[in-house]
C-alpha positions in Angstrom: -19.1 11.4 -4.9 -15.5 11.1 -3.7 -12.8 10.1 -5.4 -9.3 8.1 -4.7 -6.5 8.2 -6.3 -4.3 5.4 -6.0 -0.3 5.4 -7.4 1.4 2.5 -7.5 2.3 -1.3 -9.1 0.7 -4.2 -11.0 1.9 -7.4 -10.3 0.9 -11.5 -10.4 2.1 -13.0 -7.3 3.7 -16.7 -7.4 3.3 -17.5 -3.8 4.7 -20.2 -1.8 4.0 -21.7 1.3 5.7 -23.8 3.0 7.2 -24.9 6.8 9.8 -22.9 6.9 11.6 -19.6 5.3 15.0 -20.8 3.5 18.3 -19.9 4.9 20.9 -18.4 2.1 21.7 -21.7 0.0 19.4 -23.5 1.5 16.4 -25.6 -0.5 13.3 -26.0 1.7 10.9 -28.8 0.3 7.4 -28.7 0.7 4.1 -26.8 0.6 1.7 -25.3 -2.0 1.8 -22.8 -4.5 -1.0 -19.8 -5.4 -1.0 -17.7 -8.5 -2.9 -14.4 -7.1 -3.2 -10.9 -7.8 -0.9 -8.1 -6.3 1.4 -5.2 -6.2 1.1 -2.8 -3.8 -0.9 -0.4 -5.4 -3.7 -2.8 -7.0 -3.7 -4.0 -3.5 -3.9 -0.8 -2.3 -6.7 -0.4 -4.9 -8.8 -3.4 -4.2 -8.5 -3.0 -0.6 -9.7 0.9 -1.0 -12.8 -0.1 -3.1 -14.2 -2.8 -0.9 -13.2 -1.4 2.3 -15.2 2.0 2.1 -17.4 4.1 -0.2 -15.7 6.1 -2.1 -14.6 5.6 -6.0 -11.5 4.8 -6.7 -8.7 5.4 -9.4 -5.6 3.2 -10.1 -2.7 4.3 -12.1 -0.1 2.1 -12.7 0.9 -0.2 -15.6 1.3 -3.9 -17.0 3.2 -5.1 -20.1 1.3 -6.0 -23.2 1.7 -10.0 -22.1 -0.8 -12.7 -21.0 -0.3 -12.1 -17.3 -1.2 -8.2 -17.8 -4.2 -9.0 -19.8 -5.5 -11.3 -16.8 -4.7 -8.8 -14.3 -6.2 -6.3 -15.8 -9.8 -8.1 -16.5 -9.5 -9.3 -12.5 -9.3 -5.8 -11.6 -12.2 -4.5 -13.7 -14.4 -6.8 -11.9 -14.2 -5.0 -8.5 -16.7 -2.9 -7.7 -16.1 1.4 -7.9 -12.5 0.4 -9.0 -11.6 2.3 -12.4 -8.8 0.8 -14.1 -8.7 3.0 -17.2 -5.6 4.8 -16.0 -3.9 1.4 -15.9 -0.9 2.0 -19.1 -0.3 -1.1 -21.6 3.7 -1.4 -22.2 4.8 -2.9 -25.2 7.4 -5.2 -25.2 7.7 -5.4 -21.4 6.4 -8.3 -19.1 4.1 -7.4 -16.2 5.3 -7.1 -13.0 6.0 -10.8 -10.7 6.3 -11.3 -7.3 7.9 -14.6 -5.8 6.4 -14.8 -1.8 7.3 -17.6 0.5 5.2 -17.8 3.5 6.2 -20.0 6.5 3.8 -21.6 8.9 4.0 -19.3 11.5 2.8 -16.1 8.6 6.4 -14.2 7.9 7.0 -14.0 4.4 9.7 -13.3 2.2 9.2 -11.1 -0.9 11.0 -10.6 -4.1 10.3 -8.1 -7.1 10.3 -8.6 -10.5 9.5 -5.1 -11.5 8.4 -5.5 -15.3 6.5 -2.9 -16.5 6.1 -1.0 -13.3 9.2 0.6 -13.6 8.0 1.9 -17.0 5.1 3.8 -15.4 6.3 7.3 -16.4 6.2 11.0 -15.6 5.3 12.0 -19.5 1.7 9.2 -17.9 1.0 11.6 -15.3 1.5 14.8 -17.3 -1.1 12.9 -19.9 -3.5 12.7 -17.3 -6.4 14.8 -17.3 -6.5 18.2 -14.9 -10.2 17.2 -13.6 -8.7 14.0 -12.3 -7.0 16.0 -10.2 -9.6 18.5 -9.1 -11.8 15.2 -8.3 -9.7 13.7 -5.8 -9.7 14.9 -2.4 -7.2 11.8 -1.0 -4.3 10.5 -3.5 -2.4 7.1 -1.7 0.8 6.1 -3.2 3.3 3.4 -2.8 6.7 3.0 -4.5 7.3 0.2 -6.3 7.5 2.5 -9.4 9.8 5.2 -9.7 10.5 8.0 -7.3 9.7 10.9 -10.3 7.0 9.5 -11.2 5.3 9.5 -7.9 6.9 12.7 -7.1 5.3 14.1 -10.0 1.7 12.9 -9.6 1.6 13.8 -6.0 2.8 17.4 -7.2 -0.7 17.8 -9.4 -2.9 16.3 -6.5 -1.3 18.9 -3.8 -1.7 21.6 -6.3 -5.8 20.7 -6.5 -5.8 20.6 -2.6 -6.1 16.5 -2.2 -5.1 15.0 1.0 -1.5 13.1 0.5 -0.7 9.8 1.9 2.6 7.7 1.3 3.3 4.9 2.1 7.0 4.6 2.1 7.4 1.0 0.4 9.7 -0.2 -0.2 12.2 2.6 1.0 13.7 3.5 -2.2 17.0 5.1 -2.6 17.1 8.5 -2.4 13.8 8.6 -0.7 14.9 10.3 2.4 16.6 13.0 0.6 13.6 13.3 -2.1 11.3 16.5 -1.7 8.4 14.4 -2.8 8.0 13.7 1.3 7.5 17.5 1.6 4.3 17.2 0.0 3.2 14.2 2.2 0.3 14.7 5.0 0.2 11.3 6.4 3.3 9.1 6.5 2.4 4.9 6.9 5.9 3.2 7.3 5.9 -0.2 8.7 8.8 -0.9 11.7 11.6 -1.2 9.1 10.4 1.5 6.8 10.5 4.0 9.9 13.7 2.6 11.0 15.1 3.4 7.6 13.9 7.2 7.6 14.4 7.9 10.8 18.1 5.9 11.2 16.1 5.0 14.8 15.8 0.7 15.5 11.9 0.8 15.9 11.1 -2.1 18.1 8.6 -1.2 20.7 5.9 1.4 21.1 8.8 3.7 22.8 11.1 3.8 19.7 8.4 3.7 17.3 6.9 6.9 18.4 10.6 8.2 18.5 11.1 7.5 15.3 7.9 8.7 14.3 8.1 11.9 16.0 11.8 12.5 14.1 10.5 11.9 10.7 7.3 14.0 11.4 9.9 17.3 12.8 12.4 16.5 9.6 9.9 16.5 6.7 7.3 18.3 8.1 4.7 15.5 8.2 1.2 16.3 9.8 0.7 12.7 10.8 2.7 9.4 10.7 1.5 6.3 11.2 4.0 3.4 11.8 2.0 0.0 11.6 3.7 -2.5 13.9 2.1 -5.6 12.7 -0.1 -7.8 15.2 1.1 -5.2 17.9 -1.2 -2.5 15.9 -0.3 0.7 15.0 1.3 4.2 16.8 0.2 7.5 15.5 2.1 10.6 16.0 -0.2 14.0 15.3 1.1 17.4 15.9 -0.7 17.6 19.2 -1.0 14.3 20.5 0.1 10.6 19.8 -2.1 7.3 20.6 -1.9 3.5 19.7 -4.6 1.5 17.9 -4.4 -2.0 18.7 -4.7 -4.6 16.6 -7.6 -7.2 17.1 -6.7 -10.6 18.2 -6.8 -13.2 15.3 -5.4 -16.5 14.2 -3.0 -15.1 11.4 -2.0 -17.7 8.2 -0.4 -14.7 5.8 0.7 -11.5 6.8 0.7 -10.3 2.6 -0.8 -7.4 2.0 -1.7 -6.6 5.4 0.1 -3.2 5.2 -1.7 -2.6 1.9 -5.4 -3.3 3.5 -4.3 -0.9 6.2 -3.5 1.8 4.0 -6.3 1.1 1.3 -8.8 1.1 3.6 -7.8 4.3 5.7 -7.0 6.1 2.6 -11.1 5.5 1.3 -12.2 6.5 4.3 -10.5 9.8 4.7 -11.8 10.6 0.7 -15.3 9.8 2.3 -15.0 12.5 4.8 -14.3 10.0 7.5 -12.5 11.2 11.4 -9.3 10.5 11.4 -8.6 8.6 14.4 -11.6 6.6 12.9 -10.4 5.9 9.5 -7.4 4.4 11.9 -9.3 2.1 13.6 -10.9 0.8 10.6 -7.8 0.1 8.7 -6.5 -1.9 11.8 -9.7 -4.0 12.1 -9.5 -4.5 8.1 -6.5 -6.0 8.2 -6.4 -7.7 11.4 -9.1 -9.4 9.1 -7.1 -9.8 6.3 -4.2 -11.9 8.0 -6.7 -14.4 8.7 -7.2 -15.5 4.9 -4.3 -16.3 2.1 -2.8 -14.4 -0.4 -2.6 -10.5 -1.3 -6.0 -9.2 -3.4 -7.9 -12.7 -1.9 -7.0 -11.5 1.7 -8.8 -8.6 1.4 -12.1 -8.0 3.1 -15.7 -6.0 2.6 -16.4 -3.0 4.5 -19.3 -4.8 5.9 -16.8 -7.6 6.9 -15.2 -5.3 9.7 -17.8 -2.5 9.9 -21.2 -3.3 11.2 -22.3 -0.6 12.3 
């Protein structure tokens, strides 16, 4: 069976929704509040096991608190997801997100790392070597540290997986860091490419110039800058191509990204074309816009994939 392994954070989100995003100093009254599940890489998770076949790994951590203790259990409950790689921290809270959403779907997004930034090299080097040999595709995100990543990406390329990053948030240091050397497929979002490439992504034109300068500079096979409800532009050695996004109502644009990159990484570790891994991940979360909050936004493979 194939196997996914997914790097990345644990967190509860506190989301609110309301008319309108605040200015700086500004109280905006109004809307509803959600409690749901996120983080990046549970999203990235959750979105990987009911978007595709394959089984799926999540390392990342939560501190030893009530909120990591509900996370956790929600997470067990999802199908082919195996959270056994998911660390306890004692003494540290688990990770919080504060989201305000508007009424047209932008957000806003604040951290509260917790015990993300606790997940640890010494946790990857603990990790068994048969982990590694297991899992032809590793996806990572980086809302826990840079080394850590850097080092469980190391062990994945040395067994031959397929690596894919996505770039988020872009960390400092990141564009210097050689982890990005070790990267196969790149999936920045317009500002994340901006960021790497020092190019204003905007349009398809600067999007693919961007893309094109990050792929030459680290040596990327293929990057994959997802431009929201305008798709996504993918830059190959060979050959570059748009994949549009599907018309939909959108409410909440959180964890779109996330769906995009679970979903193409299970694919891929299900032996998946490439270009059609692409196309799936857009159609799962043109999907996911359509419905609120982060892990509850994200669909079914048979949702998107009827065929």
């Amino acid at each position: 069976m194939s196997r996914l392994l997914v790097i990345g954070s644990i967190n509860l989100d506190l989301v609110l929704e309301t008319d309108s995003l605040p200015a700086p100093g500004e109280t905006v009254l109004g809307g509803t509040f959600l409690r749901v599940n996120g983080g990046k890489g549970a999203n990235q998770a959750v979105a990987a096991a009911r978007g595709g076949t394959a089984d799926v790994s999540l390392l990342a951590a939560v501190g030893d608190d009530d909120l990591g203790s509900r996370v956790q259990r929600d997470l067990e409950s999802e199908l082919r997801l195996d959270v056994s790689l998911v660390r306890r921290k004692t003494g540290l809270a688990t990770g919080v997100a504060a989201i305000l959403v508007d009424r047209h779907a932008e957000n806003m997004i604040c951290v509260a790392p917790g015990a993300n930034a606790a997940l640890s090299v010494a946790d990857v080097e603990a990790l068994p070597e048969d982990l590694f040999a297991r899992s032809s595709v590793m996806l990572a995100s980086l809302e826990v540290p840079l080394d850590t990543v850097h080092a469980a990406l190391c062990r994945g390329k040395e067994k031959g997986a397929t690596i894919i990053l996505n770039p988020a948030p872009v960390v400092a240091g990141l564009a210097d860091h050689q982890l990005l050397n070790l990267v196969d497929i790149l999936t920045p979002n317009e500002h994340e490419a901006t960021q790497l490439s020092a190019i204003e992504v905007h349009d398809r034109s600067s999007a693919l110039q961007a893309a094109r300068a990050i792929s030459g500079r680290y040596s990327i096979d293929r990057v994959v800058v997802t431009m929201g409800a305008s798709g996504v532009v993918v830059v190959e050695k060979e050959r570059d191509y748009d994949v549009p996004a599907e018309m939909v109502k959108a409410c909440d644009t959180t964890a779109a990204g996330d769906c995009f990159n679970g979903v193409l990484a299970t694919q891929l570790a299900a032996g998946v074309d490439f270009a059609e891994a692409v196309r799936l991940a857009v159609k799962g979360a043109s999907l996911s816009v359509t419905r609120r909050g982060a892990q509850s936004s994200l669909p079914y493979l048979s949702e998107f994939c009827t065929e």
